[in-house]
N, C-alpha and C positions, 0 to 999 in steps of 0.2 A: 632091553631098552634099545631102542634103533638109533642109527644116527644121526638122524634130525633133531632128535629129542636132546640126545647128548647134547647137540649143538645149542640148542636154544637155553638148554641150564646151562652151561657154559655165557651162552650172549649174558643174559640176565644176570648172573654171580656179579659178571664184568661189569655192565653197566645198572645196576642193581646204586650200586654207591653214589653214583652220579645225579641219579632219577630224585632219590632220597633228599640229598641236598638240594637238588633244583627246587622241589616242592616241599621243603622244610618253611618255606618262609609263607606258603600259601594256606598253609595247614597252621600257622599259627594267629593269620590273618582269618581266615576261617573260625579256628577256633573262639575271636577275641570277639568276633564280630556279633556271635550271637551267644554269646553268655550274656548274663545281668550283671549290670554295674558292679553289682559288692561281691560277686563272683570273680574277680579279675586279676585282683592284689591279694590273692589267698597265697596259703601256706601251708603243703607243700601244692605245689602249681596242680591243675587237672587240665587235659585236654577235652574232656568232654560235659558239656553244663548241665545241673539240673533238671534247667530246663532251655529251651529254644526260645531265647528271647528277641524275636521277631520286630518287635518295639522298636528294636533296636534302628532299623531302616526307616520306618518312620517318623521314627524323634530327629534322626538326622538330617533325613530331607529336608522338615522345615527348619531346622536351627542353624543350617549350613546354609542354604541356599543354592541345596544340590541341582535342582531344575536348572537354573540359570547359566550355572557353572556347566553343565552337561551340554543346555544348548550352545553357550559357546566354544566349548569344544567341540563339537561337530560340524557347526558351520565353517569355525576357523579351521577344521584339516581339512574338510571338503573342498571349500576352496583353494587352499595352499597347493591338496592335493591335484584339481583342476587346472588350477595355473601351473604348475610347475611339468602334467602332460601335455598341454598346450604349446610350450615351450620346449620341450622335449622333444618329442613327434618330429618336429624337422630337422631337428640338430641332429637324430640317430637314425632318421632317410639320408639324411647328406653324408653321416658314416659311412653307410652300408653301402650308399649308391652311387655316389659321385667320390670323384678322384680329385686332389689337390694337393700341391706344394705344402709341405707342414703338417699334415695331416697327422701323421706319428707322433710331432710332437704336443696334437690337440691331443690326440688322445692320454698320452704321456701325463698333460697337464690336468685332465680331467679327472683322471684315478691320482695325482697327488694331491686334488683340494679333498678328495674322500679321507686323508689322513691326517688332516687339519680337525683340530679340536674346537668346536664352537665356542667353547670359552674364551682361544685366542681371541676371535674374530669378534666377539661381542662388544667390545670397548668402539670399534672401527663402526658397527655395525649401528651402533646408538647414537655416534656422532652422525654418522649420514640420516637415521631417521628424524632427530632433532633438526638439520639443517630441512628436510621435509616435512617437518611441522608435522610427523606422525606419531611422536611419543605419546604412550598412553592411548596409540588408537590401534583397533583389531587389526587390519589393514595391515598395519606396519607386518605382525606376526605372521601375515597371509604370502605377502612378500618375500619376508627371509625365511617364510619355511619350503617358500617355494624356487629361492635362491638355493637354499640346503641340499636338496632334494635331487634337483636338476642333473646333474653330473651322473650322480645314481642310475635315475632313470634313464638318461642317455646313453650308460653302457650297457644297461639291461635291456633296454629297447632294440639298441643296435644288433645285440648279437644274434637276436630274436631276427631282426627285419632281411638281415643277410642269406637266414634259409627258405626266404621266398623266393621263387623262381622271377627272374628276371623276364623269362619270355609272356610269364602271364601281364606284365604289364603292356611289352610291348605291342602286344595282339589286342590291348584296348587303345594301344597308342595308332596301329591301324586302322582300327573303326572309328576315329575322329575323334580321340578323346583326348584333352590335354593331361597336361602332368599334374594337376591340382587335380582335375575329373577323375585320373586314371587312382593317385594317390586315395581321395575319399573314398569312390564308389567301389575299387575291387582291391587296393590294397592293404587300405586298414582293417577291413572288416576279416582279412586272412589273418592280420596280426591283432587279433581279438585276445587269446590266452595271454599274448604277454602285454598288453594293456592293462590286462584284467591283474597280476600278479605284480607289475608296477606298480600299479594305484592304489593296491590294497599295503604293499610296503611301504610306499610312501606314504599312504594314509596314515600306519601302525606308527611311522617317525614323529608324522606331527603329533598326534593324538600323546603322545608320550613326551613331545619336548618340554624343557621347565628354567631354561637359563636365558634363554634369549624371550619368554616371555616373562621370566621375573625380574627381568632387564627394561623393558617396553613397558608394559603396564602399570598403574598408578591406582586405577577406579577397581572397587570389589566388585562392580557390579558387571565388568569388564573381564573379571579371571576364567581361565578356562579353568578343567578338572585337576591341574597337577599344583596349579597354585591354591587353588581353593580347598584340596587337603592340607595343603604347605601350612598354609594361615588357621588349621586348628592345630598344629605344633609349636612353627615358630611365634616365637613372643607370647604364647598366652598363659595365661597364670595359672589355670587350672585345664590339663590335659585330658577330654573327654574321649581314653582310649577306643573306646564299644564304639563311640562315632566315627573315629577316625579308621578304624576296619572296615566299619560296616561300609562307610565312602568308599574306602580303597575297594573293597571288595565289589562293588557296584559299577566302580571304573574300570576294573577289571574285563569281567565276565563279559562286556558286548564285547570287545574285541577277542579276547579269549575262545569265546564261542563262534563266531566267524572266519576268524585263525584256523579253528578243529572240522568246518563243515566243509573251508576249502580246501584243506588242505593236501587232498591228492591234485585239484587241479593246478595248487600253489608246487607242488613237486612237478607237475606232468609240464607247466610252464617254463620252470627253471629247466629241467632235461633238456625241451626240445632246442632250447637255444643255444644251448651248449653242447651238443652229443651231435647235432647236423651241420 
């Protein structure tokens, strides 16, 4: 046996337990998802069903209102996640690039609202939307996810923006270029990978948030994915397990899957801003 080998049954033993438990909960949403109804509350439990009951995503679709739900969770991160680089972008050039009085303590300020629990904030957060006449509107959720968000992506941005060469800008600032010129045309398109590894985290936040929209929201027809599983749990009389997997599982998988395909460029983004 060589030593690499050793090593790797060593890694594995190690984190072997970890893996287990992370996907213990995926494997039983899995499981639940495509069994048959009267398969579910058996005795003693099975993890794998008779049969593959496919149905299962179909019945759900339309008794949930999974469409609707799906579309508005994608529009509501997109744009939360849109606004919130938009606003970003200059706050973590001004880091990187410019020098000012206070600056330590912005930054100071900005990684202490990261350890602020959105829960605090909710109560503050409904009061200002109500005073903006936005409760129960998408909008509102677009804003605070993109208030959320912000701080995030302005230290991930920044540390990224600082191993850009300073002289490449200034050799466009000689050919006539100003500093909005100089910033679009040559120096976002350099800071491309951690654009790209922002907006896919920040995406993965909103797509996932569930307090600050079952906070805002009123209308069913208005729920993104996390309350629209919520509402076949809470309060209903009869709990249509196999539906509420199959959803979960459905909500899942696109991010899931986009997570696994980028995942080296989600590594090679994080490194370079950190390691240069």
């Amino acid at each position: 046996m060589t030593p690499k080998l050793k090593r790797s049954i060593l890694y594995w033993l190690i984190l072997g337990p970890f893996a287990v438990v992370a996907l213990f909960p995926f494997a039983v949403m899995l499981s639940t998802a495509l069994k048959p109804a009267d398969e579910i509350f058996v005795f003693p439990p099975t993890w794998l069903p008779t049969r593959l009951a496919f149905e299962n995503f179909v019945e759900m679709w339309s008794a949930t209102g999974f469409g609707v739900a799906l579309f508005n969770s994608l529009w509501i991160s997109t744009a939360g996640t849109v606004l919130s680089l938009l606003v970003a972008i200059p706050a973590a050039y001004a880091m990187a690039r410019l020098r000012w009085h206070g600056q330590g303590f912005y930054r100071q300020f900005l990684l202490v609202t990261q350890m602020l629990s959105p829960i605090v904030l909710v109560i503050g957060i409904f009061r200002l939307m109500a005073a903006m006449g936005l409760v129960d509107s998408q909008w509102a959720l677009v804003l605070g996810y993109a208030a959320f968000n912000l701080a995030f992506a302005t230290w991930m941005m920044s540390s990224y923006f600082k191993t850009i060469p300073k002289e490449i800008e200034e050799a466009a600032w000689i050919d006539g270029a100003t500093r909005l010129q100089s910033l679009v045309r040559v120096f976002l398109p350099m800071a491309l990978p951690a654009l790209a590894v922002t907006g896919i985290f920040t995406f993965i936040n909103c797509w996932n948030e569930f307090v600050l929209a079952l906070t805002i929201l009123r209308s069913n027809e208005k729920y993104p994915l996390t309350l629209q599983i919520f509402t076949l749990v809470g309060g209903a009389y009869k709990i249509n397990w196999h539906h509420v997997m199959a959803a979960t599982f459905a909500a899942t998988v696109p991010v899931a899957v986009v997570f696994a395909l980028m995942q080296r460029a989600l590594v090679r983004g994080l490194s370079l801003g950190g390691v240069k």
